[in-house]
N, C-alpha and C positions, 0 to 999 in steps of 0.2 A: 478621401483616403481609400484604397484599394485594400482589402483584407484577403488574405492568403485561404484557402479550403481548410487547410493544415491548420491557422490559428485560430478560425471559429469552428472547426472541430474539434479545439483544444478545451476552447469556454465550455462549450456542449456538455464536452466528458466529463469540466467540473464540477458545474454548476445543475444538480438536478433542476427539471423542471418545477417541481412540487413547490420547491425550495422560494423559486422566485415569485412565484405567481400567492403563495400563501399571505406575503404582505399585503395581496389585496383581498384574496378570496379566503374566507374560512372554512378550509378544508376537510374531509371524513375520509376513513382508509374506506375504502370501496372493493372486497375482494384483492385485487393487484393492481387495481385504480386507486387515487383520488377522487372525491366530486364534492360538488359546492355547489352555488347563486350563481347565475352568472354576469359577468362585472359588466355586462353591455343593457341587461333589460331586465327590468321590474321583474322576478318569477318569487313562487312560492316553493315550488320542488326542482332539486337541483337538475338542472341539464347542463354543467359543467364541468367536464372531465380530465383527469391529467395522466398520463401514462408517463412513468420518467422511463422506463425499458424501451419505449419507443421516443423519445424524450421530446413529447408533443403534448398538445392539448386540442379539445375539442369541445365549443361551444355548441350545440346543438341548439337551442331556440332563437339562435341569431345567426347560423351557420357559418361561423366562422372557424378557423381551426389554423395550426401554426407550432412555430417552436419557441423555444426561449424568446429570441430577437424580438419576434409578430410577437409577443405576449407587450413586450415591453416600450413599443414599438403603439401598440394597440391602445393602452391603458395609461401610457404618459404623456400621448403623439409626440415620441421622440422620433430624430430622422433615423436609418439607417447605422450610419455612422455613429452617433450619438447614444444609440441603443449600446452597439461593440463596446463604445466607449466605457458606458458604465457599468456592461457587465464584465468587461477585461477587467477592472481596478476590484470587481466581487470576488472575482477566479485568481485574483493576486499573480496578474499576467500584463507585465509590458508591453503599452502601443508597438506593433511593429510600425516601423519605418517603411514608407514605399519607395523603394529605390530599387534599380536597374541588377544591386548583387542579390536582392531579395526576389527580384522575377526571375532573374537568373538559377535561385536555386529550387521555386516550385519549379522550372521549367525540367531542372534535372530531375527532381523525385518524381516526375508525372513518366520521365523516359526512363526511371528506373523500375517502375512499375511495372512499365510496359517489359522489358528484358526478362522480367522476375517472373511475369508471367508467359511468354517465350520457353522458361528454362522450364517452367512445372509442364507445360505440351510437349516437350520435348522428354523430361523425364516419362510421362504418361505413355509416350510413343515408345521409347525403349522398353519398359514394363511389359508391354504386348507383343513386342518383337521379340526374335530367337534367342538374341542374348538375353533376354529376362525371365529365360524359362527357370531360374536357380530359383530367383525372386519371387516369381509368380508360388514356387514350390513353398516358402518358406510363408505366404501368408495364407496361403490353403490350408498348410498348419495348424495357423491359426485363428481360422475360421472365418480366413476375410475375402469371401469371394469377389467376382467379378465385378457385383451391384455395388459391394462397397470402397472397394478402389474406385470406381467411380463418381462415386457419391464425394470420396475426402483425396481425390485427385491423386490418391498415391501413387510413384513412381519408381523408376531404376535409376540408377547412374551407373553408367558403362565404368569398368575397371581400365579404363584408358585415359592420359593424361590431357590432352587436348579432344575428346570427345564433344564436351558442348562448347568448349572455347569456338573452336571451328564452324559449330552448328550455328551459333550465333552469331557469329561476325559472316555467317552466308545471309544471314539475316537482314543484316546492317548497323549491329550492335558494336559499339568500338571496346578497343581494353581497358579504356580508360570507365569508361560502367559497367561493364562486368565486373572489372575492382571493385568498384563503388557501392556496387549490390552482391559482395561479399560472394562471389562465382567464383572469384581465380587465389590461389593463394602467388603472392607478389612480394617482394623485398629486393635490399641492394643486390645479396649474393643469390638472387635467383634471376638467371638472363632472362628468362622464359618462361612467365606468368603460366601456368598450371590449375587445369578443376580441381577447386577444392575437396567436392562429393565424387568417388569413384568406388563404384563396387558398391553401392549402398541401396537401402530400399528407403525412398524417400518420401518424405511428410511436407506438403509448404501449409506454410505456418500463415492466418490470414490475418489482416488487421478488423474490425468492429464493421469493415462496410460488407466485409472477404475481398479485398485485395489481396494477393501475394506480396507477401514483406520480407521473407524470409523460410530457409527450409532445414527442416532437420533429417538429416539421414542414419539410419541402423545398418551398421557393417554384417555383412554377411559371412564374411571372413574370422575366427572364431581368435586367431592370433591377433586381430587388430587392437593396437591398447586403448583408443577411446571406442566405447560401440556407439555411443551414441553421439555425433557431433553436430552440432547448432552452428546457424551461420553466424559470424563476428555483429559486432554492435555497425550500425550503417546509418545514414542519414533518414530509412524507413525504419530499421528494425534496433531497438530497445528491451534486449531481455526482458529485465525486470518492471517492465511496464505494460506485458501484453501478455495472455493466456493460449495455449493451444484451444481453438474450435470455437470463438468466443462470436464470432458471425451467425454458427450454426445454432449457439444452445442460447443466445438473449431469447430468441422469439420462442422456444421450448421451457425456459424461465419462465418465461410469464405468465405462458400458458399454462404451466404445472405449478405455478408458484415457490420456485424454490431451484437450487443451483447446488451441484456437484462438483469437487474437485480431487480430482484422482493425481497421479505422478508419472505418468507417462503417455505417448499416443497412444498406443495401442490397447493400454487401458482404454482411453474417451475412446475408441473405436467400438470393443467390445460390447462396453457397457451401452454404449448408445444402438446396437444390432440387438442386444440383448433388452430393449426397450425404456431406456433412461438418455435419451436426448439432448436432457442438460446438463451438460458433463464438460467439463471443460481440464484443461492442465497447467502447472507451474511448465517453465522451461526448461528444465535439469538444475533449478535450483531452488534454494528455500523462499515458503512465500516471502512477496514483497509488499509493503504498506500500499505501492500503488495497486499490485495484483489483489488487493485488501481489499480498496476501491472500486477495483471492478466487481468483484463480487457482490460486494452490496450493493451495484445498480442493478445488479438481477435478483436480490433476492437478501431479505433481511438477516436472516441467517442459514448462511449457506453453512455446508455439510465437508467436510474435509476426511475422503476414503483412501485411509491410508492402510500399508500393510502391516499386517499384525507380528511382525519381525523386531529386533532391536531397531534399527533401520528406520522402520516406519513409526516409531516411538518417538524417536529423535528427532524424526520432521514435524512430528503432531506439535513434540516439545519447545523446537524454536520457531511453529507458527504460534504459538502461545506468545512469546515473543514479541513477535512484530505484531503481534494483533491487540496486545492487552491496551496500550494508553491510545489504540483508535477505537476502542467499542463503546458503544453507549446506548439507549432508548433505541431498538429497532436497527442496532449493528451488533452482528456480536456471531459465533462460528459455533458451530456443533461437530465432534468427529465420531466418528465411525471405522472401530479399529475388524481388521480381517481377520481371519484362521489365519495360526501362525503357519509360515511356510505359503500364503498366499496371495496374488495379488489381484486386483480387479478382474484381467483378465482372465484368470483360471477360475476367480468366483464365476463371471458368466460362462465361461464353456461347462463350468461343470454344475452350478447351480440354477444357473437362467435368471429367467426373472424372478422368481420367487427367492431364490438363495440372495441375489443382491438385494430384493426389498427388507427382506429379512434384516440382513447385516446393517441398511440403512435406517431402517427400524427402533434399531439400539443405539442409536447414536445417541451421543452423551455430548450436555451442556460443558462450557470451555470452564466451568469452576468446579466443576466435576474433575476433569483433567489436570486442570490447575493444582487443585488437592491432590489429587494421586503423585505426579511428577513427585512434588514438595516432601508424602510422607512416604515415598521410593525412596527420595536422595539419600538417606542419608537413618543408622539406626535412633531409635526414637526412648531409648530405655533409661535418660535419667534427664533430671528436672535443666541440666544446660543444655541438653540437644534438643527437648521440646520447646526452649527459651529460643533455640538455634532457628528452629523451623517457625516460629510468631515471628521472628524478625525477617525472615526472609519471603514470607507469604503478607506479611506490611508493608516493605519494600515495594513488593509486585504491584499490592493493591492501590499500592501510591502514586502510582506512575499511569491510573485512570484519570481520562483527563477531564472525562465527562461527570462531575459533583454529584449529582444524587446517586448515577449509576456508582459512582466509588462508594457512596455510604451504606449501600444495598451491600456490594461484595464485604465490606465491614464486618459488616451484620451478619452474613452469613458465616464468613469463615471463622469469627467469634466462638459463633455457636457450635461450631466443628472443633474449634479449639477443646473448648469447655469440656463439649464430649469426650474428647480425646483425654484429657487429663481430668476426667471424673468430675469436673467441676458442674454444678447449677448450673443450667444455662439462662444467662441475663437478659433471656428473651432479644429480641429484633428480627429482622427478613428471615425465612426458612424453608421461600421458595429453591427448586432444585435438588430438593431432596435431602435440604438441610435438616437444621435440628439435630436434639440429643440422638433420640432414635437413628437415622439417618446415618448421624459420625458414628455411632455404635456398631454399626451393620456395616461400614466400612473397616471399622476397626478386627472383623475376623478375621481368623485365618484365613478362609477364601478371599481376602484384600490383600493377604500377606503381610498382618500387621502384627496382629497376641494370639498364643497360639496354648494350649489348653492349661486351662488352670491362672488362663490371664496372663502366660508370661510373653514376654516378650518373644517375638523374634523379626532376625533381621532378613530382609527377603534373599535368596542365592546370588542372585545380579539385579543389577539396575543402572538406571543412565545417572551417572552425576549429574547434580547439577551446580554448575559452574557459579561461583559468586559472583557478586553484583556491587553495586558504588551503595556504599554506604547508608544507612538511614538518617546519619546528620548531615551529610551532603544532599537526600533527596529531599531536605526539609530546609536548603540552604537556600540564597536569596536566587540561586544560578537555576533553579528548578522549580521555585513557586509563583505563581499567579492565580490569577482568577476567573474564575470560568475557562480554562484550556488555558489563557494568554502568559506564555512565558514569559518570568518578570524579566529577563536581562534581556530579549527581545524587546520587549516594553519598554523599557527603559534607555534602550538606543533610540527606539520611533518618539518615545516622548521627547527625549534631548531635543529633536530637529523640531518636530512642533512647537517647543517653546523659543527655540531659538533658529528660525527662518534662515537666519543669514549663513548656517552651514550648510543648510541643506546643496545650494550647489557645489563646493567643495566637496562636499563625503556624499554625492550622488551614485559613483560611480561605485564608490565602495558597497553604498544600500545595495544596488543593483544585485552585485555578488554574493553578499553574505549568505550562506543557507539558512534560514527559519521555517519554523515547523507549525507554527498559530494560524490557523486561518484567518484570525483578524488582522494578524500582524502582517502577513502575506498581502492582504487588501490592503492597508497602509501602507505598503512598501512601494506596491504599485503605483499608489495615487500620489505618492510624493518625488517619486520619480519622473512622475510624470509630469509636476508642477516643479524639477528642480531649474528650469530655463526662467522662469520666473520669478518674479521679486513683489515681495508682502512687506505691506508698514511692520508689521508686528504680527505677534502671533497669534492675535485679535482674526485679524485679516486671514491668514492661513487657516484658523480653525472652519471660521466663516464658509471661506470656497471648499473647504472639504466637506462641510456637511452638506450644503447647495449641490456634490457631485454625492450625493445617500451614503455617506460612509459616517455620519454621525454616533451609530450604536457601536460600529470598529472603533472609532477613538475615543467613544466613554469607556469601552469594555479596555484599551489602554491605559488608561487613564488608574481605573478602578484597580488592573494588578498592580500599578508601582504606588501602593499606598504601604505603609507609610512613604510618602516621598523625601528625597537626598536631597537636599540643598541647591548643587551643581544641578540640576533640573529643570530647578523653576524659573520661570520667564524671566525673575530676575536679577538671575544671576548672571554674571561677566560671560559677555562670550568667549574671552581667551580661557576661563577656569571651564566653560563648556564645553568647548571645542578638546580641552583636553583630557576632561574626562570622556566625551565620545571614543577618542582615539583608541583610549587604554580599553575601554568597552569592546570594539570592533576587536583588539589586538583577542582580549581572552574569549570571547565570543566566537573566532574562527578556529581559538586552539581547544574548547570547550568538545566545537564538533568535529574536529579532527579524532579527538582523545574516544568520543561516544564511538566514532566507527570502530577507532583501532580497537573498543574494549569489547563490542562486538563481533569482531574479527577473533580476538583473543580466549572469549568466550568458546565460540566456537573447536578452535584450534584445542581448547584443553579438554572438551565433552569429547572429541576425538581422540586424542592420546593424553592423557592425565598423567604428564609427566613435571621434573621438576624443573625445567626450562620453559615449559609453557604456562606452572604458573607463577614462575619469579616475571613472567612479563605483563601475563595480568596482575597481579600487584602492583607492578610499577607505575603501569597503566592508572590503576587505581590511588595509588600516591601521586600522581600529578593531578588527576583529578579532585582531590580534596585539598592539595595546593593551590589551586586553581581559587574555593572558595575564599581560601584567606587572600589571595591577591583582592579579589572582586572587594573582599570588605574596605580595604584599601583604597580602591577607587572610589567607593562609598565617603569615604572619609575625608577625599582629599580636598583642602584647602582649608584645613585647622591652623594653619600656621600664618594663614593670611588675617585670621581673625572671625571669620566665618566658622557658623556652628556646623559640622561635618557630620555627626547625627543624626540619622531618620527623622524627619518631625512629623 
């Protein structure tokens, strides 16, 4: 089977090295390395190294050296193929297929690359030419000279509507991939496909190798209503999946140990002439669990510099967010708030290096922030608002998915509680600055908490924070498991393990559904990929799954749907199985449908706190807690057959 660049760059991304190679080797953090034994020759001190920022490894007493694949490849004598094979089903990623529309489409992303890169030499040439003297004017400004246009390829786009249409099709580029790479804006009612970037000072945005995938341009023009526009989502380029400078600052991570994420280019410009090179940016939007990801293959805990404005509070506040149920041991954010009225780039023109290391300096742990957000929301001056705020800093804590790291946050926020309402503290973790002490010192006035004589007061402003699903819903069967593995996830992958004979029927459906478990993603994988095939029993299917290393994925299955339903086990009916899957799949898709919208909805009301936006998160929130009592129901069902419908 032929494997795409595209899909074993895909495994790469998700599968650290560390990660794979640790089942054999017994690893030590090393500095920004790894190192161990090494698994080819007798030694006594390690000459075994792993680098995941470079996402390789390197035997040195037997000279060998290699990526993921060579490790696995090396250490099993598996073929080529067979390596792919078992680490796609690890990275919970479907075999591609080799066939003629799948060459067909690397064949296009290789020519779109090529155009994408075309368009950044041509922007570069305009830059320097006479029309781009406005341009040139405006990043002298701001302090970005000649070296560094060069350096981050910036460029112009001419204020004319076929400017690089034309340039490129002298080229030999057709309209049909300029579309395609997100150049022309195109539609029914437009006869004559049009540059999208005109009059702009442009950014191309690289992917992890620095190919061009995509460009952002800043309108120069002061009336223009978006200033900053990003190219549309394309068969290369994916918002929320990629970081501006991320080619440039890996190998500046690794070397410095440690990763920056600022909110704009011209910030990562700044900051990086100003001597912080590992700097990177969101796309004009809030982080993303996968831009989550990235970050932590450079760097255990990266640094998020945001501005010290409302604005940049609100970003700090829903990367709190998306980051709290992915941190755990060695994942986890620190921010770094600016002078208000400040952002990266005016810290480095006016501070330099010292004024950013400073600010970086003071960066604050994400339960530090966590805390603050929570005793902002909302006044704290009688025994139900403090009841208000343990319920809502429980919630949050709940939704970690990593177990000890949840019992640590526990422990701490307890003790901050305690504090806060004069109580003993019952002792546990007190790392971060926890402790009586610690919540006290928060609790002054300079916190903006009790203000002389212990009275209360409430701060002037502050960001709401938006409510959240329930704490008997996050304690319901739709949200718990064990060790990360979501039990209603669970509970679909175990239905087809004990019952084989559905799995080809609801293949296509597995295929679809969205899950968030990384165990559960690797069984999704591997039964997908055995749905053309037929097992005696589910003897047999456990068998070839563990035979292809997925055996700790289906115990760690196994282990969240305990107590187990009835309808589950191997021997029950497959028609009472088959339809409890059904109902499974049905509220499983409307489960994450309802998490975006409330998402969405959250947001919408941290924005305007009105009383339409939040009768819709409620709403939001009433289906979701109907949602549990459906789910028990499926639980339940087949009491009327005469089967016990009860947990056992």
């Amino acid at each position: 089977m032929r494997f795409t660049p595209t899909f074993l760059d895909e495994i790469k991304a998700r599968l650290p090295v560390s990660e794979v190679v640790r089942r054999r080797v017994k690893l030590q953090k090393a500095g920004r390395e790894w190192k161990g034994l090494s698994p080819f020759n007798q030694e006594k001190s390690p000459s075994f190294f792993v680098n995941d920022q470079k996402m390789a490894w390197f035997d040195f007493s037997s000279g060998r050296n290699g990526n993921v694949f060579d490790f696995v490849m090396e250490t099993e004598g598996l073929s080529f193929p067979e390596a792919v094979e078992r680490l796609a089903a690890e990275a919970g990623l479907s075999l591609p297929t080799d066939t003629p529309e799948i060459r067909e489409r690397e064949r296009v992303r290789a020519s779109l690359h090529d155009v994408l890169d075309m368009a950044a030499q041509f922007f570069e040439q305009q830059l320097q030419a006479q029309v781009g003297a406005r341009a040139r004017g405006y990043l002298a400004d701001r302090g970005l000279g000649p070296a560094v246009q060069k350096q981050f390829r910036i460029g112009y786009s001419p204020n004319e509507r076929y400017a690089l249409r034309d340039h490129l099709a002298g080229k030999g580029a057709t309209r049909d991939q300029m579309i395609e790479a997100g150049l022309l804006v195109h539609g029914e009612d437009i006869a004559v496909p049009y540059d999208r970037f005109r009059d702009r000072v442009m950014f191309p945005i690289c992917d992890r190798s620095g190919k061009v995938i995509a460009f952002g341009g800043r309108a120069l023009d002061k009336e223009v209503s978006a200033k900053y526009l990003n190219s549309p989502e394309t068969p290369l380029f994916h918002k929320g999946s990629v970081v501006y400078n991320h080619h440039n600052a890996r190998k500046a991570a690794h070397e410095r140990g440690g990763v920056i994420a600022v909110e704009g280019y011209v910030d990562v410009i700044s900051m990086t002439v100003a001597g912080f090179p590992q700097v990177v940016a969101p796309l004009g939007t809030a982080l993303t669990p996968d831009q989550c990801e990235l970050l932590w293959r450079m760097a255990e805990e990266p640094v998020l510099c945001f501005d010290g404005d409302r604005a940049g509070r609100k970003a700090a506040y829903r990367a709190i967010d998306t980051a709290l149920p992915l941190i755990g041991p060695g994942k986890s954010l620190r921010f770094a708030f600016l002078p208000d009225g400040q952002d990266p780039d005016d810290l480095a023109r006016t501070g330099g290096h010292q004024g950013i290391a400073d600010v970086l300096g003071g960066a604050k742990p994400l339960v530090d922030v966590l805390w603050t957000r929570e005793t902002e929301a909302a006044p704290l001056d009688t025994p139900e608002r403090r009841a208000a705020l343990e319920r809502r800093l429980t919630e949050l804590i709940n939704g970690i998915r990593d177990e000890t790291l949840r019992r640590y946050y526990r422990d701490e926020i307890r003790s901050r509680l305690d504090a806060l309402s004069g109580r003993p503290s019952g002792g546990g973790y007190r790392g971060g600055g926890g402790g009586q002490g610690g919540a006290q010192r928060r609790a002054q006035p300079g916190g903006g908490r009790f203000g002389r004589g212990g009275a209360f007061q409430t701060p002037p402003s502050y960001t709401a924070s938006p409510p959240s699903v329930s704490a008997s819903l996050t304690r319901s069967r739709m949200f718990s498991g064990s060790g990360g593995v979501p039990r209603r996830e669970a509970e679909i992958l175990l239905n087809l393990l004990n019952h084989p004979g559905l799995l080809a029927q609801h293949a296509e459906d597995l295929a679809e559904i969205e899950l968030v478990g990384r165990e559960t993603q690797k069984m999704r994988a591997a039964l997908v990929a055995l749905a053309s095939e037929s097992f005696a029993d589910h003897v047999e299917l456990r068998m070839a799954l563990d035979r292809s290393g997925l055996q700790q994925a289906r115990e760690a299955i196994e282990i969240a749907v305990q107590p187990i339903v009835w309808a589950l086990k191997p021997d029950a009916a497959e028609n009472d199985a088959s339809e409890v899957l059904r109902q499974a799949l049905a509220l499983h898709r409307r489960a994450r449908a309802l998490h975006r919208e409330l998402k969405s909805a959250e947001i919408a009301l941290g924005e305007d706190a009105n009383e339409q936006n939040l009768a819709k998160l409620r709403e939001i929130q009433a289906e979701l807690s109907g949602i549990e009592g459906r789910e028990a129901a499926v639980e339940g069902f087949g009491l009327s057959s005469g089967r016990q419908g009860q947990s056992l």
